[in-house]
N, C-alpha and C positions, 0 to 999 in steps of 0.2 A: 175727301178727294186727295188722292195721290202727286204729289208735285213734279213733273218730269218735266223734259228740257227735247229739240229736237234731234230726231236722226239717233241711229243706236250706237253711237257711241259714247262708251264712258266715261265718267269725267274722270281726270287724272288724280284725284285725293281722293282716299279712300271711305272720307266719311265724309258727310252730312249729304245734300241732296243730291241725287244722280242731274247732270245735266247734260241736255242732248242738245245737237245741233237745228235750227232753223236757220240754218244760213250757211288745196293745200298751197298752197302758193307758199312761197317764205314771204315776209312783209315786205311792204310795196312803199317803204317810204324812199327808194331809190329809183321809182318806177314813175312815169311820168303821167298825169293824171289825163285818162282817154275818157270823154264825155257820152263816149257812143258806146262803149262796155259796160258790160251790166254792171251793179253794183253789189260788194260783199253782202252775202249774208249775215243778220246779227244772231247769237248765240241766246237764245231765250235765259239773259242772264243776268238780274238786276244794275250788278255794276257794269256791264257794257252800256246799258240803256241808261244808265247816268254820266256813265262817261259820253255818251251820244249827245244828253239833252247839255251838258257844260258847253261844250264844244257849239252848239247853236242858242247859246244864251239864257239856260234854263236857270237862275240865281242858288245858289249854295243850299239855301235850306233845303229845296227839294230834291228828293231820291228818289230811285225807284225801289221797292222792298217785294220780299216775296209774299205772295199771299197764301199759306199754306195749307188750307181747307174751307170747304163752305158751310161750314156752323159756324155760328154765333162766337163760338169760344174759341175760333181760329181767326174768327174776321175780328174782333176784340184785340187781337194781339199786333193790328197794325195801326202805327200813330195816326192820327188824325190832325188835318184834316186830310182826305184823299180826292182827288183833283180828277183823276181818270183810272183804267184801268183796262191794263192790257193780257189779252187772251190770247196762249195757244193753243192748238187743237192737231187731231189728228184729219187727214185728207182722203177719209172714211168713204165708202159710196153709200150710209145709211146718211153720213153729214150732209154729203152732197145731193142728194136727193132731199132730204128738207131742206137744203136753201132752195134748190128749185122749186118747190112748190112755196115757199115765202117770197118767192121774188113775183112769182104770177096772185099769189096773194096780196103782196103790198104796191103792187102796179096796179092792181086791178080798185083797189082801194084808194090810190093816191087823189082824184079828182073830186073825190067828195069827202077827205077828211077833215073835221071838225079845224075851227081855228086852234086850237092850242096844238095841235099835234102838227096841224101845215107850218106856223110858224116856226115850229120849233127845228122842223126836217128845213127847210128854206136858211134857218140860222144855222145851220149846221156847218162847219168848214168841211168839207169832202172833196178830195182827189181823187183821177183815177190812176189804179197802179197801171199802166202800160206795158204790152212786154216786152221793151226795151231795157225794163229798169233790172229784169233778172229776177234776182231771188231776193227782193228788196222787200217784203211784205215788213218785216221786223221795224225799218225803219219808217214806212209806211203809216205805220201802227202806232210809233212813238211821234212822228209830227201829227197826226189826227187828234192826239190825247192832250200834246203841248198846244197847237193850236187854239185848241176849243176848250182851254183851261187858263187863256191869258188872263182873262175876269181874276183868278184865284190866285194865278203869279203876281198878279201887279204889287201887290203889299210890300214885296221882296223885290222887284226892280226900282224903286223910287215914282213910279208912274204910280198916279194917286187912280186909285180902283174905278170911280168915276166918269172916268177919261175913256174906261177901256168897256167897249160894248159887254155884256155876258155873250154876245154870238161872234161867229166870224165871218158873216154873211156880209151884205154890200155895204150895209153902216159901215163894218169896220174900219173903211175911207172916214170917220168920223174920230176917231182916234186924235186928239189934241198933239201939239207939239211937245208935250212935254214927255213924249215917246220916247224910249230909247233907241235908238238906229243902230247901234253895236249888238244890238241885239238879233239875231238872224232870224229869229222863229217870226219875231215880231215884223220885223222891215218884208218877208216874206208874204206874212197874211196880205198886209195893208196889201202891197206890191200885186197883189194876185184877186183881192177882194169883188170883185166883179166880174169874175173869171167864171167860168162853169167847169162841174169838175175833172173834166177831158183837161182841158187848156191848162187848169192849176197842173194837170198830171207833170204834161207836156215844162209848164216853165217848171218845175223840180228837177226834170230830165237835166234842162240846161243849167242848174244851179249849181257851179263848181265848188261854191262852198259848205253846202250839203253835202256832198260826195265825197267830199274828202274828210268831213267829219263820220261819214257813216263806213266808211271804208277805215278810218284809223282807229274807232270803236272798234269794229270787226275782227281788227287783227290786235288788239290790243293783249297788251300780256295778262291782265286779269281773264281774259275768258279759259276756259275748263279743255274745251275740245279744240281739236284741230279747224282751221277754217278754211270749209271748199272752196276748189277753185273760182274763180269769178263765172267761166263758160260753163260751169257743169251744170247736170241736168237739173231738172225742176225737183225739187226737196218735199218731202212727205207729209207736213207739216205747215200751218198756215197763222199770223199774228192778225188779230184784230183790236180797236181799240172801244173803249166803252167813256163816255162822255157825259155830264151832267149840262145840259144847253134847257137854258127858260125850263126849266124845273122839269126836267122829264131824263130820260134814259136813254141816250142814245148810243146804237151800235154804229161802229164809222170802220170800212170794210172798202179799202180802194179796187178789189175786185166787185165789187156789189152796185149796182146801178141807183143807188141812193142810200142815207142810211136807216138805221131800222129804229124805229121806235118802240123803246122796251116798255113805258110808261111813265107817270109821273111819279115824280119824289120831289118833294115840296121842302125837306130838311134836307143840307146838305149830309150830315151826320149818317143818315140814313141810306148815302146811295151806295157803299161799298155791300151793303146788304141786299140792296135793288140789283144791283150787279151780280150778283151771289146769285139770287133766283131766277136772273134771265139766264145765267151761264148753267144752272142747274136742270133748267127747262128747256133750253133753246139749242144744249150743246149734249152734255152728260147723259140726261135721259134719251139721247136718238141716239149713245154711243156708250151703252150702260155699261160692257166688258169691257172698256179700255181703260188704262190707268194714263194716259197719252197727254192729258190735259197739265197746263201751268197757268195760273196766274199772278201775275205783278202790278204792285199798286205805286201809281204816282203819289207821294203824300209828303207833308212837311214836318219832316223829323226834327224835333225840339232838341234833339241831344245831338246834333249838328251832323249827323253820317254825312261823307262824302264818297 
């Protein structure tokens, strides 16, 4: 698989990967933060989406890296362990046409699915993206994958593993004090934990301090491309994120009316490759000619990237 970035423009250095825009203003750190404007676009660009998750509490070890192909000998080349994994895609009418019939498929399936598959959709943290929020899928994408990876962060917040559910569903209210509250992803979940995923949408809308982290990502000088204006039109290009929840695969898509369930994976080791063959089945295969796809892996790089 070919690693591309959104929107056709080029990245300003000449070599290594082309990155395109999912997401011109001059930067807005003189600009007064409006709640009701959409929010920038992020740049499908590893260091943006690490600069996103610092900025909402994601602790040092972890980064986001590229994933640069779906063999073995490409998913091999990313540290482990990997926490989530996020997808862009092209906004194809073949793509779109298999989510619609996936959505009347997995609707139609939801009241009689098996316990381990109900639980695991139920534990799942999912928002809806709203279209208030703009062209915000990227950062969408990156709290679905932080969210429902707090089990895996805690080692590296001081929060003993224990404490911290594997879901982000209504336990998460069960989270001990020995929480970190500086931490935004975290005081977030709990704060919303009982919500359904219209209302999580809605309180994100109003969270000025997500906004302003995902807007200072946005415009950040590490990204490649130019970054569209806040009001422009809707972008070609869509982020989703992939999740390991009670041992299964889950896709987590705030335009999607629930998220998908890819299957189980019972090793964590193993789900950067479960993730591998749902994006090669579920995405690649309905959209064989395109080279349009990128993927980025959440993972805890031992040799410290920041």
């Amino acid at each position: 698989m070919v690693t591309v970035r959104t929107q056709a423009s080029p990245c300003a250095a000449s070599d290594g990967p082309r990155r395109f825009l999912a997401y011109r203003e001059p930067p807005a750190s003189s600009r007064r933060l409006d709640l009701y404007a959409g929010w920038l676009p992020l740049e499908s660009n590893p260091a943006v989406f690490t600069g996103f998750a610092r900025k909402i509490g994601v602790p040092a070890p972890w980064v986001f890296v590229d994933v640069l192909g779906l063999d073995e000998a490409l998913l091999a080349m990313v540290p482990q362990p990997v926490a989530a994994v996020i997808l862009l895609f092209p906004c194809s009418r073949r793509i779109y046409d298999y989510r619609r019939a996936e959505e009347a498929k997995t609707r139609a399936a939801y009241p009689s699915l098996p316990a381990p598959q109900s639980e695991a959709l139920a534990a799942t943290f999912h928002l809806q993206q709203h279209a208030d929020f703009g062209n915000a899928c990227g950062t969408i994408a990156a709290v679905h994958a932080i969210s429902n990876s707090r089990w895996v962060l805690a080692a590296d917040t001081g929060i003993s593993a224990s404490s911290v559910p594997e879901y982000a569903g209504a336990a998460a209210v069960c989270v001990t004090q020995t929480s970190h509250p500086e931490r935004p992803y975290e005081a977030f979940v709990r704060a919303t934990a009982r919500l359904d995923a219209a209302a999580r949408g809605r309180a994100l809308l109003a969270e000025p301090n997500f906004k302003v982290a995902s807007d200072a990502a946005a415009e950040d000088a590490v990204a490649q491309t130019a970054c569209p204006a806040r009001d422009g039109p809707d972008l070609d290009h869509h982020f989703v994120a992939f999740c390991l929840v009670d041992g299964r695969v889950m896709e987590v898509d705030g335009t999607k009316w629930g998220p998908i369930d890819h299957g189980a994976c019972s090793e964590p080791q193993h789900f950067l490759s479960a993730v591998a063959r749902a994006v090669e089945e579920g995405f690649v295969a309905v959209e064989p000619d395109s080279i349009e796809f990128s993927l980025m892996a959440l993972c805890r790089d031992g040799g410290g990237i920041a």
